[in-house]
N, C-alpha and C positions, 0 to 999 in steps of 0.2 A: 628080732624082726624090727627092720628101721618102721619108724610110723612117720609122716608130712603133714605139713599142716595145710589143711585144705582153702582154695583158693578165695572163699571167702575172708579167711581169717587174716590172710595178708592182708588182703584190698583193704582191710578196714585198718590195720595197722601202719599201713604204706599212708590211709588216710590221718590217721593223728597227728603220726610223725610229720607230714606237710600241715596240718592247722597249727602246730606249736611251731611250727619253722617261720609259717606268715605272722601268727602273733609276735613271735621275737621279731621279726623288721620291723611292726608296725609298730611296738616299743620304743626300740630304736630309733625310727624314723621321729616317733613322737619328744625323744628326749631332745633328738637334735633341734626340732624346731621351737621347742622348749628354752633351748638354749639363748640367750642375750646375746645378739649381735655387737661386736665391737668395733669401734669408728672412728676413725682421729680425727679431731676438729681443732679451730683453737676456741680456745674459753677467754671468759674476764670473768672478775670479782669484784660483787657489786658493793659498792663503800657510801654509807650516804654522805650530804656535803651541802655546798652554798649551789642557786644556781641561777640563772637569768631566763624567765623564758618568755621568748618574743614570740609576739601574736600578731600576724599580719592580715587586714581586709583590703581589699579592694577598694578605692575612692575614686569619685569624682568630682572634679573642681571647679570651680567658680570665681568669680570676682568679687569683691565685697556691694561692690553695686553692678545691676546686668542692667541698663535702663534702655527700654526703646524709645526711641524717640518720634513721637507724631504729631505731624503739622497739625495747628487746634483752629486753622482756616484754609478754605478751598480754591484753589488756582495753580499755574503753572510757576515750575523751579525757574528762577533767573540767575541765580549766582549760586555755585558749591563751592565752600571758601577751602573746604579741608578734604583729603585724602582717605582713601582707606586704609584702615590701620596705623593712621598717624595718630600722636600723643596731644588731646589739647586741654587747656584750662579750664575751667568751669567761668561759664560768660563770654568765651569766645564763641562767634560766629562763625554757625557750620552751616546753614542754609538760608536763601533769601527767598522769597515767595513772589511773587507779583503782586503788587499791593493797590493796583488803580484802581478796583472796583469801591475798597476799604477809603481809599485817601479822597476820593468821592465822596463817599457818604458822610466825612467828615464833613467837607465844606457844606455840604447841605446842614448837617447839623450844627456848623459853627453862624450859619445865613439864618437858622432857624431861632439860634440863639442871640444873636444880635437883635433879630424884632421882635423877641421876646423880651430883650431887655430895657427895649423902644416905650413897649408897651407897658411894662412894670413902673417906666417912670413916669407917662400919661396918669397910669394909675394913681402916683405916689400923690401929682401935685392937684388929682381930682379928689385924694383922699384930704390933703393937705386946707382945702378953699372949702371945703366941709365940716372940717373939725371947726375953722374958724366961725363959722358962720351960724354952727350949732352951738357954740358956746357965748354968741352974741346974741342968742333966739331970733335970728334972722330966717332960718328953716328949720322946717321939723326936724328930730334924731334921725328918722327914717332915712331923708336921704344922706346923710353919715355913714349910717350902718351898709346901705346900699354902695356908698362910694370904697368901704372898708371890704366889702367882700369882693368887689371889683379888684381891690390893690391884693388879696390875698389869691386871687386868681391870676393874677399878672403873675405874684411871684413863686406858685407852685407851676408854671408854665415854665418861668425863667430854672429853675431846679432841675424841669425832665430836660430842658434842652441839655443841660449842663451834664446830666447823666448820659444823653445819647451824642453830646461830644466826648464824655470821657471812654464811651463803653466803644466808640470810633476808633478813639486812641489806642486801647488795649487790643483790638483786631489791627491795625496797621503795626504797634509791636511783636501782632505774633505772627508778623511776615517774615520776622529776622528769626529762627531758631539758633539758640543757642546753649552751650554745653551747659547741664544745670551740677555738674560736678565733674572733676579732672579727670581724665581714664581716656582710652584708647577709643578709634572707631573701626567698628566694623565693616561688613558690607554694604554698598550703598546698591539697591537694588535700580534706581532711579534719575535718571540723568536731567540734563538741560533739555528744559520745555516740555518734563511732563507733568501731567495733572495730579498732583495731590491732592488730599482729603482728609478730613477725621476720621472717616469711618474705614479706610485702605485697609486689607486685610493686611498687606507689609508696612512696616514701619518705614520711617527714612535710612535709617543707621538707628544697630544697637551701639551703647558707649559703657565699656564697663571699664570700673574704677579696679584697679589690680593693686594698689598701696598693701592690703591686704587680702588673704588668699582661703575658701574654706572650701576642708575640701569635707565631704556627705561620703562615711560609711554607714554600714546596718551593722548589727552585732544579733546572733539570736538570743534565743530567751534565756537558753541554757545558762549562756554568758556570761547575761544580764543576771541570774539570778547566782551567778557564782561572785560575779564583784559585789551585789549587795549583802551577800554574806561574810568576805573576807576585807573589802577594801575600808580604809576608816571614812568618817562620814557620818552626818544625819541623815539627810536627805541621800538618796539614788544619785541629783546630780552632784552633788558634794561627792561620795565616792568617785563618781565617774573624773571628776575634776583632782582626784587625787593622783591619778597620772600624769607626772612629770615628763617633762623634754620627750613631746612625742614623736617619733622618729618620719619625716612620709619618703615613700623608697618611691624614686622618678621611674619615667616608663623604662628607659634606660639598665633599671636595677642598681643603681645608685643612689644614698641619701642623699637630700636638700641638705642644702649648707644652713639651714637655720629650725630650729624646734618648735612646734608646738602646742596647743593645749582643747581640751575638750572643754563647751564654753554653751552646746546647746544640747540637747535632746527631745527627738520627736515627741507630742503628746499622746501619741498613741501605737500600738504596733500593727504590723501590715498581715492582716488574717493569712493572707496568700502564702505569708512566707514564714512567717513566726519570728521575724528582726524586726529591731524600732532601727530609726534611723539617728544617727548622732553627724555631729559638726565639730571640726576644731578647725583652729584659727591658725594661719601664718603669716610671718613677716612676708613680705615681697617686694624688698628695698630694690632689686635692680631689676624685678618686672620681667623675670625669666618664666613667671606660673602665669597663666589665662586661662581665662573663662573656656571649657572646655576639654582641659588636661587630663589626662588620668594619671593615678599612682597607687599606691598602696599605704594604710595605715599602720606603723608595726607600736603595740602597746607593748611596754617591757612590765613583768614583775617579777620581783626577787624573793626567792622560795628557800628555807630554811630545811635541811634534816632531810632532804630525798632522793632520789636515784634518776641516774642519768644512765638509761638506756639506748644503744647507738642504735636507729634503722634498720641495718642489715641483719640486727640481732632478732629482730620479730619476722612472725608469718603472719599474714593475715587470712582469717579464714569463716566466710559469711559474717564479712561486718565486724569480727570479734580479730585483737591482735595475742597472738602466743607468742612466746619466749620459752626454749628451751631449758629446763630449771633442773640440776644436777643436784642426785642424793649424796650422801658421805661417799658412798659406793661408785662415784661417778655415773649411774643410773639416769638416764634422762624423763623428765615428762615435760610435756608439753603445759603450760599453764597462761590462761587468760590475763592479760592488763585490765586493771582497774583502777579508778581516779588516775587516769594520768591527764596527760598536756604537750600536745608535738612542740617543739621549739628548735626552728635550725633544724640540724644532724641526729637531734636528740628524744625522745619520748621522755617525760619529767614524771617521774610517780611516785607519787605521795605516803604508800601503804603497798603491803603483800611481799615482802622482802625482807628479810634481815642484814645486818654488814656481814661479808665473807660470804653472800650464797653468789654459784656460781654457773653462769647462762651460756649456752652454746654462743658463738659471736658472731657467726654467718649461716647458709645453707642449711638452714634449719630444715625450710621442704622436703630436702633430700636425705634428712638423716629418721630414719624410722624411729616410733613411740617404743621406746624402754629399752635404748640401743645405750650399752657400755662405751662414753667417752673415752678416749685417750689422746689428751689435753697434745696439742702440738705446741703447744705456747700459753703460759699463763701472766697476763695480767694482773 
C-alpha cells in the first residue's frame, strides 16, 4: 500500500528548497559586488628631481614719486604752461597764479621798509651826537642810553620790514608752480580763471615720477612663515630679499622686459586678511609702467628631491587634493596631498611618495575607490 506524503510536509520542503535557492543568489550576487572593478586609464610614475616653482600675486603699481600738486596761495589760474600727461622736468613751470594782490603787498612792504630805513638812520646820527657828548660830560649818560634804545628800535623795525618784504617775495614765487621733480602730468581738473586755494579738496595735477616703478603685493602668513623657515637670511627682510630676478607678468600675461627685487615690507599685517604687504622695485627706462598698472608678482624657488604632479592627475574634494595612488596589484586608492606647492601645470610635493609609485593621470572622479587599473600607457 503506497503511503504520500502529506501536504504539510511538501509546503515546508518546497520552503527550504527556495531559502537555499535565495541564499545562493545573494552569495553570488555578494561575491560579484565583491569583486574589483577593472578600468583602463593612463598612469605615470612618479620620479623625484630638480624643479622651479613659480608663485604669482597679484600687484599694484605705482610711480616712485605720486606727488600732488597744490597752489600754497589763493587766486585765479592765468597761464597752464604744460598738458596732461606730458613729461616735464623738475623746475619747469606748470602753473601761474594771478599774483596782483601778492605784488601789492610787496610794494607796501618795500614803502614800508624804505621809511624804516629813513628812520634807522635819524636814529643812527641821534645815537652818534650822544655818544659824543657823553664822553665829553656835556650831558648826562641818560640821554645816550635814550638815544641808543631809540637806534635799536629803528633797527628791529628796519628787520620786520625786511621779513615782510621777504615773506612778499615767497607768496609772489608761489604764483609760479612748479615741477618739484621730473615725471608725468596727470589730470588737470582746472582750467583758465579758476579759483584756487590751499585748502581745495583737488589738487592742480598729480605728477608722478616713473624712472622707477613699485609695484605692492600681500603674501599671507602661511607664506611668510614658510620663507622664514627655508630662505637664507637673518633678518625676515634679508630672506625676503633673497629672491632674485623677480619676474612681474603685465596685464597682458606677458613678462616685463626687466627684473626685479623685494626692497620693503609692511610693518605690520592686515588683521582682515592675514597678508603683510611687500614692495619691489623696477627699472622703467622707457616709461612703459605708471602709476596705476596692474600685474602680477611671480617669486621663483628652486626645489631639490620632489615630485612634479600634473593637474589633471588630482581631485579636489572639500578643500583636500587626491591623486589616485596604485598598489603592486594596480589596485587604486585615493590619497591626500600634503606639503605641496602649485607651480604652472604642476603641484610640487615635498613628501608622501616614493620614486616608481604610480598615480592615475587623468579622470580620477570617474574611476571608483579600489577599481583594478589597466594602464593604457605608462610613463
Amino acid at each position: 500500500m503506497k503511503r504520500f506524503m502529506s501536504p504539510k510536509i511538501i509546503i515546508a520542503v518546497l520552503l527550504l528548497v527556495l531559502i537555499y535557492t535565495l541564499q545562493g543568489c545573494g552569495n553570488a550576487a555578494n561575491n560579484e559586488q565583491q569583486q574589483p572593478e577593472t578600468v583602463q586609464a593612463e598612469v605615470i610614475s612618479l620620479q623625484p628631481g630638480d624643479a622651479v616653482i613659480d608663485q604669482t600675486f597679484p600687484a599694484s603699481l605705482q610711480g616712485k614719486d605720486n606727488i600732488q600738486l597744490r597752489p600754497q596761495i589763493s587766486g585765479y589760474i592765468d597761464k597752464i604752461y604744460v598738458d596732461e600727461g606730458a613729461f616735464v622736468k623738475a623746475g619747469q613751470p606748470l602753473f601761474r597764479i594771478n599774483a596782483s594782490v601778492y605784488r601789492e603787498q610787496k610794494n607796501t612792504a618795500l614803502a614800508s621798509l624804505a621809511m624804516a630805513k629813513s628812520q634807522l638812520a635819524a636814529a643812527q646820527l641821534e645815537l652818534d651826537k650822544y655818544k659824543v657828548l657823553t664822553e665829553n660830560k656835556v650831558v648826562a649818560d641818560f640821554q645816550y642810553q635814550k638815544a641808543k634804545t631809540n637806534y635799536d628800535n629803528a633797527l628791529a623795525a628796519v628787520k620786520q620790514q625786511q621779513t615782510l618784504v621777504a615773506s612778499a617775495d615767497v607768496n609772489l614765487g608761489f604764483s609760479v608752480v612748479k615741477a618739484p621733480v621730473s615725471g608725468y602730468i596727470g589730470r588737470i581738473p582746472n582750467r583758465l580763471g579758476a579759483l584756487v586755494g590751499p585748502n581745495d579738496a583737488q589738487p592742480l595735477t598729480t605728477l608722478s615720477q616713473v624712472s622707477e616703478i613699485y609695484a605692492y603685493f600681500s603674501l599671507p602668513e602661511n607664506e611668510i612663515l614658510k620663507i622664514n623657515a627655508s630662505r637664507p637670511g637673518v633678518s625676515l627682510l634679508e630672506k625676503l630679499k633673497s629672491f632674485r630676478d623677480i619676474t612681474l607678468l603685465l596685464a597682458d600675461g606677458n613678462p616685463y622686459n626687466h627684473v626685479g627685487k623685494i626692497d620693503m615690507m609692511d610693518g605690520q599685517f592686515d588683521a582682515t586678511t592675514g597678508s603683510v604687504m611687500l614692495r619691489a622695485s623696477f627699472p622703467n627706462p622707457e616709461s612703459l609702467l605708471r602709476t596705476g598698472n596692474t600685474g602680477r608678482i611671480v617669486l621663483k624657488t628652486f626645489e631639490n628631491n620632489v615630485f612634479k604632479i600634473p593637474l589633471p592627475a588630482t581631485y579636489e574634494v572639500q578643500d583636500k587634493l587626491f591623486v589616485g595612488l596604485l598598489d603592486s596589484a594596480g589596485k587604486m586608492e585615493r590619497v591626500a596631498l600634503k606639503n605641496y606647492t602649485k607651480s604652472g601645470d604642476f603641484y610640487i610635493v615635498k613628501s608622501g611618495f616614493r620614486p616608481g609609485d604610480r598615480i592615475v593621470a587623468n579622470e580620477l572622479a570617474s574611476i571608483p575607490e579600489n577599481s583594478i587599473i589597466k594602464p593604457k600607457s605608462v610613463q
